[in-house]
Every structure is written in C-alpha cells, then in structure tokens.
N, CA and C atoms as an extended XYZ file, in Angstrom:
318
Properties=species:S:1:pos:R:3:atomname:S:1:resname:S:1:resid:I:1 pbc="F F F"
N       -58.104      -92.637        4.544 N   UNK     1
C       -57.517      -91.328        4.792 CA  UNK     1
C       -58.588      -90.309        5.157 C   UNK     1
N       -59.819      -90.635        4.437 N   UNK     2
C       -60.747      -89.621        4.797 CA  UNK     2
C       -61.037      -89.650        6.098 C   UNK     2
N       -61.554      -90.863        6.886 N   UNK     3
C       -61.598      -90.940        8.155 CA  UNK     3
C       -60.797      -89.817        8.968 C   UNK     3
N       -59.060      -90.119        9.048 N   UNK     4
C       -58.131      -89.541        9.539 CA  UNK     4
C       -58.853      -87.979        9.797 C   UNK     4
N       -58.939      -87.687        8.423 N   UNK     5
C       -58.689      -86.158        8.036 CA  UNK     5
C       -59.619      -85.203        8.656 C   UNK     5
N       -60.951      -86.233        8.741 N   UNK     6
C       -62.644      -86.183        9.507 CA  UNK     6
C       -61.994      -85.436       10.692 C   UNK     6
N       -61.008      -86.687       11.452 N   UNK     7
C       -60.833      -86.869       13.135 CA  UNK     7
C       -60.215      -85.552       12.977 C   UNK     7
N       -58.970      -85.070       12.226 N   UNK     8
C       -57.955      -84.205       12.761 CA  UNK     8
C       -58.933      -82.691       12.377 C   UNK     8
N       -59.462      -82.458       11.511 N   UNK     9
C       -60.703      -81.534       11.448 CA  UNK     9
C       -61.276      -81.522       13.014 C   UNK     9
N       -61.945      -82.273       12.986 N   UNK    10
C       -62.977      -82.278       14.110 CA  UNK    10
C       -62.023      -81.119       15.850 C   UNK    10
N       -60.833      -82.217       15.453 N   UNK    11
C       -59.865      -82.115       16.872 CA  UNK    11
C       -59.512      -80.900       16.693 C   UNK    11
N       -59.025      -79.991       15.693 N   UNK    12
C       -59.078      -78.523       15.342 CA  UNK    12
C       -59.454      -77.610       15.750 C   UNK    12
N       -60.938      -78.116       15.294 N   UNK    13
C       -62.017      -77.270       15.256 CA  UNK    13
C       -62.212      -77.271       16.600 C   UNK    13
N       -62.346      -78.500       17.636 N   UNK    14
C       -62.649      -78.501       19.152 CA  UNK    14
C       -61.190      -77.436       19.208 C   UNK    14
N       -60.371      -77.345       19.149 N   UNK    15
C       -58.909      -76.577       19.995 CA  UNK    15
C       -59.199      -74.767       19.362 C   UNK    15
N       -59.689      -75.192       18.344 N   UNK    16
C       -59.892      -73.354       18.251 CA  UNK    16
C       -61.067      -72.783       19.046 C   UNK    16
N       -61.925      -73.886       19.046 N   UNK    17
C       -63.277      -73.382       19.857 CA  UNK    17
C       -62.479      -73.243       21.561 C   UNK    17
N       -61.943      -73.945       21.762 N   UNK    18
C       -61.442      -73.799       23.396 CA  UNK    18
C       -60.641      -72.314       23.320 C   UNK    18
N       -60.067      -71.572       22.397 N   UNK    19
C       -59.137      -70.593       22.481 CA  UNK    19
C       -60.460      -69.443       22.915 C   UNK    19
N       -61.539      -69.411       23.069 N   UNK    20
C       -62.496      -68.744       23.300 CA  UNK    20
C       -62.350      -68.337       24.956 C   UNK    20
N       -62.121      -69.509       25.685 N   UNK    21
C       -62.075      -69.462       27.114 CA  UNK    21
C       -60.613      -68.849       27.643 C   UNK    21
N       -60.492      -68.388       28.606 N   UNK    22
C       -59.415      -67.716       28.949 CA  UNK    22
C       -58.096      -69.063       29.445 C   UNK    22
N       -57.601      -68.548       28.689 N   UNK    23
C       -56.312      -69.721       28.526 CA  UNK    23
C       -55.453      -69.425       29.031 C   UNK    23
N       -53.975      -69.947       29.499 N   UNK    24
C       -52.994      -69.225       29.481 CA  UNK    24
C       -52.324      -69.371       28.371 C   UNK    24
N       -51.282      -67.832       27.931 N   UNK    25
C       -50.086      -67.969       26.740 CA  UNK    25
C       -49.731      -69.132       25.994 C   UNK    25
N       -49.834      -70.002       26.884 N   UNK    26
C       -48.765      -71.105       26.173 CA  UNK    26
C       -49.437      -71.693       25.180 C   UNK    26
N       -51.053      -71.946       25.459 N   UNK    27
C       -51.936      -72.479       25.351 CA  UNK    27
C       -52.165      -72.153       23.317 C   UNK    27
N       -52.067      -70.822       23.437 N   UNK    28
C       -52.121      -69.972       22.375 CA  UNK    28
C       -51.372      -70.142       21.460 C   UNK    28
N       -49.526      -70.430       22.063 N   UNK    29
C       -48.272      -70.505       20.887 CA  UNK    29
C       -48.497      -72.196       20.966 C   UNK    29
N       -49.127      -72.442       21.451 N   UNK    30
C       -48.941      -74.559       20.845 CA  UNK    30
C       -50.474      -74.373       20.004 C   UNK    30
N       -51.390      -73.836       20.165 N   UNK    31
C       -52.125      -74.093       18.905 CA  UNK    31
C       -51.997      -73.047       17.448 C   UNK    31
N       -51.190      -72.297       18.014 N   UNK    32
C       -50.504      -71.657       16.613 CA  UNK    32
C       -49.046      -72.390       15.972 C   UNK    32
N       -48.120      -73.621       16.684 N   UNK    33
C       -47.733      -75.023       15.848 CA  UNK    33
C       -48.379      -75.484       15.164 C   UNK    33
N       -49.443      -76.372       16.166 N   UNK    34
C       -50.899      -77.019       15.744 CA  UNK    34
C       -51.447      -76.498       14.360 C   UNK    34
N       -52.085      -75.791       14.687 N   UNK    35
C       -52.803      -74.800       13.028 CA  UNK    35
C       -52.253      -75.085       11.964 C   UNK    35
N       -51.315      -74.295       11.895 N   UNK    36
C       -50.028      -74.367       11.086 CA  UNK    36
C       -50.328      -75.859       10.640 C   UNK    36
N       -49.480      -76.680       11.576 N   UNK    37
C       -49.222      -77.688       10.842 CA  UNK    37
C       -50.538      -78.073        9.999 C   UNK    37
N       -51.881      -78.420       10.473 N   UNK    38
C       -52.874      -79.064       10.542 CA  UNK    38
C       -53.339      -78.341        8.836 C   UNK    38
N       -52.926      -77.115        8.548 N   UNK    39
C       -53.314      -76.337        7.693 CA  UNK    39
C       -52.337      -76.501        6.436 C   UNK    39
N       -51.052      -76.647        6.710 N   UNK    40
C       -49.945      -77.254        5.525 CA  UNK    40
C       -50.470      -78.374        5.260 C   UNK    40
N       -50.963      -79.725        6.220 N   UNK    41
C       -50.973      -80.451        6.214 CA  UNK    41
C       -52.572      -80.851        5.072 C   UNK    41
N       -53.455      -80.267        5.553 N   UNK    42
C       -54.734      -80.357        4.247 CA  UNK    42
C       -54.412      -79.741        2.945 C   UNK    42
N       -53.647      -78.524        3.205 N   UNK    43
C       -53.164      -77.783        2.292 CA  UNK    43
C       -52.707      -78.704        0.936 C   UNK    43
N       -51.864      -79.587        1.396 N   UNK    44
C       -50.785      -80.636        0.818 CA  UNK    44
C       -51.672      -81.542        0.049 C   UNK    44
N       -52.916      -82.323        1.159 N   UNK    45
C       -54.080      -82.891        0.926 CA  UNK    45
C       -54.532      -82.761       -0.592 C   UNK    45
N       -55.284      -81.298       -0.318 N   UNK    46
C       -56.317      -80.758       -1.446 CA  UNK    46
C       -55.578      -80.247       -2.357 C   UNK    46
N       -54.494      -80.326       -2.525 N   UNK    47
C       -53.945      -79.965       -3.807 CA  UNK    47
C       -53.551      -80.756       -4.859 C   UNK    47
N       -53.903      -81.999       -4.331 N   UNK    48
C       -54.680      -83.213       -5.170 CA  UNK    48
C       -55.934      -83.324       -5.759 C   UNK    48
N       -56.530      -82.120       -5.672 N   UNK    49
C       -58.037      -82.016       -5.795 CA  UNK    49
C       -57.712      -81.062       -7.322 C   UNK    49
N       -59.050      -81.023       -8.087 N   UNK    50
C       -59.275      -79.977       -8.947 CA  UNK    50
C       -59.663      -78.701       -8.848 C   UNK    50
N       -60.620      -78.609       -8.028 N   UNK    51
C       -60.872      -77.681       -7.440 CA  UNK    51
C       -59.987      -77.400       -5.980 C   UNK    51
N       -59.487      -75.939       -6.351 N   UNK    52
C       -58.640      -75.407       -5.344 CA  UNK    52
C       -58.804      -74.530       -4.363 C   UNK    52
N       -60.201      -74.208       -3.703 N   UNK    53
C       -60.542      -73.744       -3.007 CA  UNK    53
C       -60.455      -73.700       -1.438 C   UNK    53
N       -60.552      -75.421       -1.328 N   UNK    54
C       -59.693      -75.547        0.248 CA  UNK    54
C       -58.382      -75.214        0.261 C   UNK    54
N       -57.892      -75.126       -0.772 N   UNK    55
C       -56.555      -75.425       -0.908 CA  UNK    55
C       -55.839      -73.858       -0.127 C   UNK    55
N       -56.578      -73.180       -1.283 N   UNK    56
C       -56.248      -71.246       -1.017 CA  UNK    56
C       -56.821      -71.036        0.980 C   UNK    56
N       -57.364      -71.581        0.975 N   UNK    57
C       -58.167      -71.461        2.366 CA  UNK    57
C       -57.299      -71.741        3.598 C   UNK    57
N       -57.056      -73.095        3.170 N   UNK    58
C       -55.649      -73.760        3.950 CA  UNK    58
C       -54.145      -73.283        3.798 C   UNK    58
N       -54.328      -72.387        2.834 N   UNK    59
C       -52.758      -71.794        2.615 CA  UNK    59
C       -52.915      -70.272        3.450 C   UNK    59
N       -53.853      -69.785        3.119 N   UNK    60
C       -53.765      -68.850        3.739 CA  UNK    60
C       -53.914      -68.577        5.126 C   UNK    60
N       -54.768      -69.948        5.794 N   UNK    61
C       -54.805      -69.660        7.034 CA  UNK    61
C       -53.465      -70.307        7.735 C   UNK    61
N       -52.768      -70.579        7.229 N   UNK    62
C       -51.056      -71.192        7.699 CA  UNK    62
C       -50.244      -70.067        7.792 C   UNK    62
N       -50.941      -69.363        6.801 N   UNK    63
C       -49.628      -68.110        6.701 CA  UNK    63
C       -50.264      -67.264        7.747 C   UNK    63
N       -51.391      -66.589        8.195 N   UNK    64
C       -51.957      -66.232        9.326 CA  UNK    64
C       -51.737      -66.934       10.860 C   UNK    64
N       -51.808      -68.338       11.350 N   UNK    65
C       -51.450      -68.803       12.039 CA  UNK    65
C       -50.590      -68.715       12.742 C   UNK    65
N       -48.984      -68.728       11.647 N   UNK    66
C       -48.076      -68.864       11.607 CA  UNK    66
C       -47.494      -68.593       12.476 C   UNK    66
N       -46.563      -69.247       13.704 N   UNK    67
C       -45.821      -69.055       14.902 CA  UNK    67
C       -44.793      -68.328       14.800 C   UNK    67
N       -44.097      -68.088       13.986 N   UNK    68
C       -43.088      -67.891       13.555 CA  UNK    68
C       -42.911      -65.940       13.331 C   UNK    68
N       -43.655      -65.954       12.253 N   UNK    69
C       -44.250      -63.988       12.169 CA  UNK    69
C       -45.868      -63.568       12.906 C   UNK    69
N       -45.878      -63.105       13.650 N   UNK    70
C       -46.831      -63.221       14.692 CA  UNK    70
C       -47.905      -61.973       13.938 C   UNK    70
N       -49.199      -62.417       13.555 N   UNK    71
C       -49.742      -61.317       13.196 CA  UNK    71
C       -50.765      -60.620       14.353 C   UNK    71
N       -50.942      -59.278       14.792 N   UNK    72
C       -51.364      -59.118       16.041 CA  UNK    72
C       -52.641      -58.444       15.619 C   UNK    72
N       -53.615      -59.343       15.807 N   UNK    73
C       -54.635      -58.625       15.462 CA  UNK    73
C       -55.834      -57.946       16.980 C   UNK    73
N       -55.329      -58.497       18.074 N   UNK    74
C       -56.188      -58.107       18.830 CA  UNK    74
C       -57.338      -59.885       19.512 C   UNK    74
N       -57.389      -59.969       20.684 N   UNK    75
C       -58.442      -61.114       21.428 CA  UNK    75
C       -59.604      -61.183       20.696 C   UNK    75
N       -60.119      -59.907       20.543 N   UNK    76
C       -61.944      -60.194       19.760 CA  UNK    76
C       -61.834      -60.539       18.329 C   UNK    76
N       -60.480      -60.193       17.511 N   UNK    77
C       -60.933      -60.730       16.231 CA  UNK    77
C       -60.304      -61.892       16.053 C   UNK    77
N       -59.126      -62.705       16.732 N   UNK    78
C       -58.927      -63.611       17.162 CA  UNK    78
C       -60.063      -64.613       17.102 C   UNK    78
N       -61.043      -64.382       17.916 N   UNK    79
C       -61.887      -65.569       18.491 CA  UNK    79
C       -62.967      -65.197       17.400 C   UNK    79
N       -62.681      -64.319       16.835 N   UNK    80
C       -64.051      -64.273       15.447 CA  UNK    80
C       -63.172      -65.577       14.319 C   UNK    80
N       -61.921      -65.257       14.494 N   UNK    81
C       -61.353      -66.001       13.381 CA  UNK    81
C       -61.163      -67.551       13.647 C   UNK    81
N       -60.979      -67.798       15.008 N   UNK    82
C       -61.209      -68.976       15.727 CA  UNK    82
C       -62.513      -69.687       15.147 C   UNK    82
N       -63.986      -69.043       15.377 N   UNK    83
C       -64.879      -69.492       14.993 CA  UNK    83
C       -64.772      -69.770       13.719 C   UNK    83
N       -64.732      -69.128       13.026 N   UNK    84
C       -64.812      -68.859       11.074 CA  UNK    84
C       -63.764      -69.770       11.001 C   UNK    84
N       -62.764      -70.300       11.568 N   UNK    85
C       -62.262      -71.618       11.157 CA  UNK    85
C       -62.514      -73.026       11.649 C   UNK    85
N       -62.957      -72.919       12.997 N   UNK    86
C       -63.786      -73.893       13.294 CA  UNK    86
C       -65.234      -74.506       12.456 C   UNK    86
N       -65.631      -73.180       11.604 N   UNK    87
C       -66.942      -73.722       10.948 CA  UNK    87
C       -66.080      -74.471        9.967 C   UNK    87
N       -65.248      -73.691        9.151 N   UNK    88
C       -65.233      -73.945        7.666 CA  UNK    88
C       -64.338      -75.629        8.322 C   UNK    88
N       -63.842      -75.513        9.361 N   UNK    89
C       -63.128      -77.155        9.288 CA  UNK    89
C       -64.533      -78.239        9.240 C   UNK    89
N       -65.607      -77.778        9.934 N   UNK    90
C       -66.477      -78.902       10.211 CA  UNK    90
C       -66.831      -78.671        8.707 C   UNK    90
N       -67.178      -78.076        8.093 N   UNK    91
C       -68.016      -77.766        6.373 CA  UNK    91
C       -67.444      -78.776        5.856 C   UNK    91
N       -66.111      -78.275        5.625 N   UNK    92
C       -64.963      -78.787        5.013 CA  UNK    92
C       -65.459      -80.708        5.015 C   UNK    92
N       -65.642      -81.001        6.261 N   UNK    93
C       -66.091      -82.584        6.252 CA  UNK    93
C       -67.208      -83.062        5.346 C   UNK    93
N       -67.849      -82.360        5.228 N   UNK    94
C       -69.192      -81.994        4.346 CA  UNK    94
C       -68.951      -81.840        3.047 C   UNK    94
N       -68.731      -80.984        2.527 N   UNK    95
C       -67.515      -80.846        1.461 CA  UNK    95
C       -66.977      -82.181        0.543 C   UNK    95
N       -65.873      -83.059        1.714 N   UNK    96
C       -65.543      -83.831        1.265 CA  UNK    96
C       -65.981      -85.064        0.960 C   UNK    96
N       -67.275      -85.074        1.668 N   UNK    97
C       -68.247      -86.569        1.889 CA  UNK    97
C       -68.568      -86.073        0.582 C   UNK    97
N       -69.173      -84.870       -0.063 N   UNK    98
C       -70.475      -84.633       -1.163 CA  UNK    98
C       -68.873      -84.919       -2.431 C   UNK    98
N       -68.099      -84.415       -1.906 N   UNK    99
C       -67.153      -84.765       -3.457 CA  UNK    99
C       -66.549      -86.234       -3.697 C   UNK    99
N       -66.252      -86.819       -2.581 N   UNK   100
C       -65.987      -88.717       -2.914 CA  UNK   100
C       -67.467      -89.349       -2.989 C   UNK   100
N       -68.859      -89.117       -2.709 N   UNK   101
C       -69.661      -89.181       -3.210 CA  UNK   101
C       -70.106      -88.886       -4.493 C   UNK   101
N       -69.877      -88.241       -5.176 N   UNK   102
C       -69.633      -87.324       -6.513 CA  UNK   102
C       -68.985      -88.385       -7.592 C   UNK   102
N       -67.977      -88.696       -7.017 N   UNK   103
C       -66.577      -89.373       -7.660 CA  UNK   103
C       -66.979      -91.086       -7.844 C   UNK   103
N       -67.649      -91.198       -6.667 N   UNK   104
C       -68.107      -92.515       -6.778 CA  UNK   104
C       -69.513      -92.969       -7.277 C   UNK   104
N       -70.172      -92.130       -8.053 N   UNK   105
C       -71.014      -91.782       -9.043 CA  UNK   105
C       -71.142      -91.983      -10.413 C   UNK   105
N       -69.410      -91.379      -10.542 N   UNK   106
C       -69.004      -91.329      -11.948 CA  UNK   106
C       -68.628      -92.511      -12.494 C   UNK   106
C-alpha cells in the first residue's frame, strides 16, 4: 500500500505543480475532484495512524479544495498553495518511510 500511496503523492504533487502554467478552466475544476478525492482519500489512510497530523492536514486541505463550495482566493495565492502542497505531499513520503521504519524497529 505504501508503494501505491508514494505513486498517487508523487502524481499530485506533479498536477498541482502544473496548475502553475497557464491552463485552461477545466483544467482547474478536474484537479479540484482530484485533490479532494486524493486528500479524503490519505485522510482515511492516516487516521489509522497515532499521530494525527497528516490527518488534520489532509482534512483540511479537502475542505479547501473542495469543488463543490468554491473558495476564491485569487491566482497568486493559489499557486503559493499549490506549492505548499506539493512539498508537504513529497515530505509526507518521507514521513512515512521514517515511521514504517520506526515500526519495524520495534
């Protein structure tokens, strides 16, 4: 599963980094599905975990995402937030290597 979770991180993180380049619309409301889902979807993940920190991270950026209630913040802070989730997805891989490393310790 970790593998999976690596790939769909990674693939994320590449689709928010592309929202940087001038896209068209559509481009925008299919990776605000995307997000969403990708973000319930770890959300769901790490709440198998003890520590709940991805967890709050991933919840909150679903509810921001969210296709549905559109929050309008403006193109430049957009692509600030694009980045700042593109990092924390790649971290996040990092993260999870040092904690099933951890686990497989004990």
């Amino acid at each position: 599963m970790t593998t999976i979770k690596s790939i769909v991180k990674i693939i994320t993180a590449i689709l928010f980094l592309v929202c940087l380049l001038k896209m068209p619309y559509g481009y925008f409301q299919f990776i605000r599905f995307v997000g969403m889902a990708v973000f319930i979807w770890l959300a769901y993940l790490d709440n198998q975990k003890s520590d709940k920190t991805f967890l709050i991270i991933w919840g909150v950026s679903a509810l921001l995402i969210n296709p549905f209630i559109k929050v309008a913040l403006g193109r430049t802070i957009w692509n600030v937030i694009d980045v700042v989730w593109a990092i924390v997805l790649v971290a996040s891989i990092w993260a999870d290597k040092k904690t099933s490393s951890d686990q497989n310790r004990s």
